[in-house]
C-alpha positions as CSV (number, residue, x, y, z in Angstrom):
1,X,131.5,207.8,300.2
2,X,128.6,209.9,299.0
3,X,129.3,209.0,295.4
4,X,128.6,204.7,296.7
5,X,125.2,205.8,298.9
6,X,124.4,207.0,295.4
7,X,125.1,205.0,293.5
8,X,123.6,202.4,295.8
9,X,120.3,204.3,295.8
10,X,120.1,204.6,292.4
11,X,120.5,200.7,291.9
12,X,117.8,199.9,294.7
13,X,115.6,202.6,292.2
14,X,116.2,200.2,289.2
15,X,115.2,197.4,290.8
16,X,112.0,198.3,292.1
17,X,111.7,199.6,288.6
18,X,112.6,196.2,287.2
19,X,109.9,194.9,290.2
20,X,106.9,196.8,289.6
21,X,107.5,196.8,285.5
22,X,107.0,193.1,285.7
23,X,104.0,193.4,287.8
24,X,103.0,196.2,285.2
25,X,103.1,193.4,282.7
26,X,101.0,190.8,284.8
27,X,98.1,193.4,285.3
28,X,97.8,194.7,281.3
29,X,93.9,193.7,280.6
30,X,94.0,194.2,276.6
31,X,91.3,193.8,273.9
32,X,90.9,190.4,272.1
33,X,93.5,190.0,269.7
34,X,91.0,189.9,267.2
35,X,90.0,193.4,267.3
36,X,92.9,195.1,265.2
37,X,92.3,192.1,262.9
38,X,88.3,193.3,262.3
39,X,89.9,196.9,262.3
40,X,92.2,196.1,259.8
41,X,89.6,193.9,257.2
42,X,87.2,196.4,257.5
43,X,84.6,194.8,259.5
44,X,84.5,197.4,261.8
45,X,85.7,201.3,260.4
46,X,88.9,202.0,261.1
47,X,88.4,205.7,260.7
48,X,85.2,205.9,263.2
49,X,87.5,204.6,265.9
50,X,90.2,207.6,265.4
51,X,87.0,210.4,265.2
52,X,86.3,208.4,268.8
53,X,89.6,208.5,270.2
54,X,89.7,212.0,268.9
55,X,86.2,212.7,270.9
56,X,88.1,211.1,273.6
57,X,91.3,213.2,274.0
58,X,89.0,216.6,273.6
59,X,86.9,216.1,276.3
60,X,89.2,214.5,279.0
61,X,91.6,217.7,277.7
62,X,88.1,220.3,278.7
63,X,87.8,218.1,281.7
64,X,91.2,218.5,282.7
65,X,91.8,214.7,283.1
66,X,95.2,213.4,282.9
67,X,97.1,211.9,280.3
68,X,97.1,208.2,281.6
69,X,92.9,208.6,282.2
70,X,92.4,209.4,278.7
71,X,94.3,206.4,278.0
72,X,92.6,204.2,280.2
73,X,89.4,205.0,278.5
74,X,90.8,204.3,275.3
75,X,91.0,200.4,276.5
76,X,88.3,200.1,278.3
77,X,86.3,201.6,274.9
78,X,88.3,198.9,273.0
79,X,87.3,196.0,275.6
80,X,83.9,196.5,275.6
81,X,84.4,197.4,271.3
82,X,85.7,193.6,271.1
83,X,82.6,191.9,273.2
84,X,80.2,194.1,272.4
85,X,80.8,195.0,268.5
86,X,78.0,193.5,267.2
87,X,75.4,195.5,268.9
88,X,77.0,199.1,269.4
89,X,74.7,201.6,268.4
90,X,76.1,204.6,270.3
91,X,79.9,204.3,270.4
92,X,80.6,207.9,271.3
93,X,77.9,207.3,273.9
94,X,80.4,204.3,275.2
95,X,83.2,206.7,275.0
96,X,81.8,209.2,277.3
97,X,81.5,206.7,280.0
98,X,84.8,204.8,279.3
99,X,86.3,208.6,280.3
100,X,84.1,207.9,283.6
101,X,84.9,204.7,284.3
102,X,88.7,205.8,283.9
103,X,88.5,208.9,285.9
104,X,86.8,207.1,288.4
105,X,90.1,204.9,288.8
106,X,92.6,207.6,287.8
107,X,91.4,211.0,288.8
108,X,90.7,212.5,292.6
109,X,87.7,213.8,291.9
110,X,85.6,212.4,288.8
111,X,83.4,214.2,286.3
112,X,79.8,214.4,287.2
113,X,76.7,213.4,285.1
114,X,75.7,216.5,284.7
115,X,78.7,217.8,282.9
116,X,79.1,214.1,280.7
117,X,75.6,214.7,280.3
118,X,76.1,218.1,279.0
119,X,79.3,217.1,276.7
120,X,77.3,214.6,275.0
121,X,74.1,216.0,274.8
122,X,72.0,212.7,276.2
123,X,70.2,212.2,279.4
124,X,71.8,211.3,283.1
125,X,69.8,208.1,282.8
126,X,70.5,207.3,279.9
127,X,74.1,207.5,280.6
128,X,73.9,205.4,283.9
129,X,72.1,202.6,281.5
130,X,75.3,202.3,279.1
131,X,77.6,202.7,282.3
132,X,75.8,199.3,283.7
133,X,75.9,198.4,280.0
134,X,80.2,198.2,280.0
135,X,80.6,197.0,283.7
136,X,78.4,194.4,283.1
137,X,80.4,193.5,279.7
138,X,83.6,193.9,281.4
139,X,82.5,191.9,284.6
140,X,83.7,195.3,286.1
141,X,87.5,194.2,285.6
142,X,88.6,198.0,284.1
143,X,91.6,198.8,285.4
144,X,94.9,198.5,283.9
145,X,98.6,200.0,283.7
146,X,98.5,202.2,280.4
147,X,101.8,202.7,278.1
148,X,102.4,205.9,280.1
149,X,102.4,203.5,283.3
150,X,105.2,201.6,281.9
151,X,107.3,204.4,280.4
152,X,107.2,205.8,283.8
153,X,109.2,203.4,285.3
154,X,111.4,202.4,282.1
155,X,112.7,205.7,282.3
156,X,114.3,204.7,285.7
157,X,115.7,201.2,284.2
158,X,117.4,202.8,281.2
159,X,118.1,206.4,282.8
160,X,116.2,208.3,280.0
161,X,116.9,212.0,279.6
162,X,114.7,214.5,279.1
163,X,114.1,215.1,275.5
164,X,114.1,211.1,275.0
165,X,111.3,211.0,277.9
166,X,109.4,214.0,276.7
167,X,109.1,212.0,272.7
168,X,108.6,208.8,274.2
169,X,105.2,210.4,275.7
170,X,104.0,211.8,272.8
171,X,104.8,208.5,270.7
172,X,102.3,207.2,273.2
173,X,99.8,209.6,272.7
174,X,99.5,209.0,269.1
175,X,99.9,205.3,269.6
176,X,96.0,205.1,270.8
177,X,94.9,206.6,267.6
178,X,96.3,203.7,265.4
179,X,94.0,200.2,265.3
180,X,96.8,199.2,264.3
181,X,98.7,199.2,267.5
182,X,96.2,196.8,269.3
183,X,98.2,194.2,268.2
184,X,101.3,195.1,271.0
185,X,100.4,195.3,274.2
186,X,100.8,198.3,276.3
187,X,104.8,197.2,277.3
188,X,105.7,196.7,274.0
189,X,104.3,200.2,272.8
190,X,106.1,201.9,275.5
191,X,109.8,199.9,275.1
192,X,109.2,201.0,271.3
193,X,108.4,204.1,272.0
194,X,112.2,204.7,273.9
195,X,113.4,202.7,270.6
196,X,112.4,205.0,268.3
197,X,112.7,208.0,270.6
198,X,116.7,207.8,270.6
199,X,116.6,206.9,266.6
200,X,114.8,210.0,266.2
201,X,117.0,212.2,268.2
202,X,120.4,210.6,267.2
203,X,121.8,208.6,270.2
204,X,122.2,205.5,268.6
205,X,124.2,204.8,271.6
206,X,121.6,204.7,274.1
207,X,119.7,202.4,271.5
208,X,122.5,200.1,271.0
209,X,123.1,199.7,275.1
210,X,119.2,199.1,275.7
211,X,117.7,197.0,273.2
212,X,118.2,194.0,274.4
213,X,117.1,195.0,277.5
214,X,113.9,196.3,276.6
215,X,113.4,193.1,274.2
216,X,113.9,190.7,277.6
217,X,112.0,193.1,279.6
218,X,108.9,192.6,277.8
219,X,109.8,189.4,276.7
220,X,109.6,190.0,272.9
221,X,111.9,189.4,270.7
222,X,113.3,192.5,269.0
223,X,111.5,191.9,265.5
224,X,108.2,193.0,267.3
225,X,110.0,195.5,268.8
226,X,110.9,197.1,265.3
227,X,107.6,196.4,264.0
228,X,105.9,198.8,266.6
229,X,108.6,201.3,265.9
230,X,107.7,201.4,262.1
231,X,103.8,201.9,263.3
232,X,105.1,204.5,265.7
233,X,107.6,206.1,263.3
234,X,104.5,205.9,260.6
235,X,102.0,207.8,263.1
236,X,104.8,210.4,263.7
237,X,105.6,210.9,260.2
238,X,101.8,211.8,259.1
239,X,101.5,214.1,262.1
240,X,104.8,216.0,260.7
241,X,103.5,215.9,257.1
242,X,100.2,217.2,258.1
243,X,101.6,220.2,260.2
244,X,104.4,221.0,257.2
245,X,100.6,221.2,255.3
246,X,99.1,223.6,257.2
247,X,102.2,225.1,257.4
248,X,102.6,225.7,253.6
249,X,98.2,226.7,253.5
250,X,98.9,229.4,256.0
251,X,102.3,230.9,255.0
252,X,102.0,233.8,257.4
253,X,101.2,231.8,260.7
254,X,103.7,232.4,263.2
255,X,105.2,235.4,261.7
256,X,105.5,238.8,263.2
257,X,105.7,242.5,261.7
């Protein structure tokens, strides 16, 4: 009898899963499609973006901001980078108050001026200026569910464990540094991100069982699917290679006596 309530209950779970994923899906607000092509021509630098996103992650980390704000900010920096390309001046500027915007959304209490205006070493007004500068780009549409929103409840559909849960985060995390990546939206990145997550740790079962799921889910087909695994897989790789190099520069890190 208890084993059914159970089992009942965690049915009724996977369907408001399945419920709010697709709603998830209808919300996404994602840069122009264009952008990762401009990125990836060389109209706009590619490796000024990362240094931003990098900016990015360090101060919402000293702010103490969560996870999905930083990633929030991320979009909203590439939304207004897409509309506004041609006469950005200041991006870090824009990056500062894309964390803001995001906290404003995300966080219970949200940074203050004073502090922004400290991290970035400009004025309160000038901040307010570029503030009114990306609502009025963005006809103050800003919000929308981040990878982590959707890996959130695709953990419920497909019963993750732990350790696949725990990689399938961090897959997101580095997923905002690559231009290329803003070609998928933010669904696809976080069904790949479960993809690769049990290749990576062996349970080629789970993968097997789920693919197709996660290929209807988001409604791509499962080419795309691999596609963002290899961009994933690729951003995982280099962070691995560039740890083994410090590694080998600093042979006595991490020993004792």
């Amino acid at each position: 009898m208890r084993e059914s309530v159970l089992n009942e209950s965690d049915e009724t779970a996977r369907q408001f899963a399945f419920s709010t994923l697709e709603q998830l899906r209808l919300d996404q607000r994602l840069p122009e499609a264009a952008l990762a092509q401009m990125y990836g021509t060389g109209k706009l630098c590619r490796q000024k973006r990362q240094d931003v996103v990098e900016t990015m992650a360090e101060i919402s980390e000293r702010l103490g901001l969560h996870v999905q704000t930083a990633g929030l900010a991320v979009n909203i920096f590439d939304r207004f980078t897409a509309r506004a390309w041609q006469r950005m001046t200041e991006a870090k500027l824009v990056a500062v108050v894309s964390i803001l915007l995001a906290a404003k959304f995300l966080e219970v209490s949200a940074p203050n001026f004073n502090d922004l205006s400290a991290l970035s070493k400009t004025t309160r007004e000038k901040l307010r200026d570029v503030e009114l500068d990306v609502l009025d780009e963005l006809s103050w549409d800003l919000h929308t569910p981040t990878p982590h929103a959707f890996a959130e409840q695709l953990c419920t559909v497909v019963g993750a464990s732990a350790p696949v849960r725990t990689r399938a985060e961090f897959l997101i995390d580095l997923s905002y540094y690559d231009h290329e990546m803003l070609e998928h939206s933010h669904m696809i990145i976080a069904c790949s991100s479960f993809l690769l997550s049990w290749k990576q740790l062996d349970d080629h079962r789970s993968a097997a069982k789920h693919s197709q799921l996660l290929s209807q889910i988001s409604r791509t087909p499962m080419s795309e699917l691999i596609r963002c695994c290899d961009l994933l897989d690729k951003s995982f790789n280099a962070i691995l290679h560039a740890q083994s190099t410090t590694d080998a520069a600093n042979p006595c890190m991490g020993s004792h006596g």
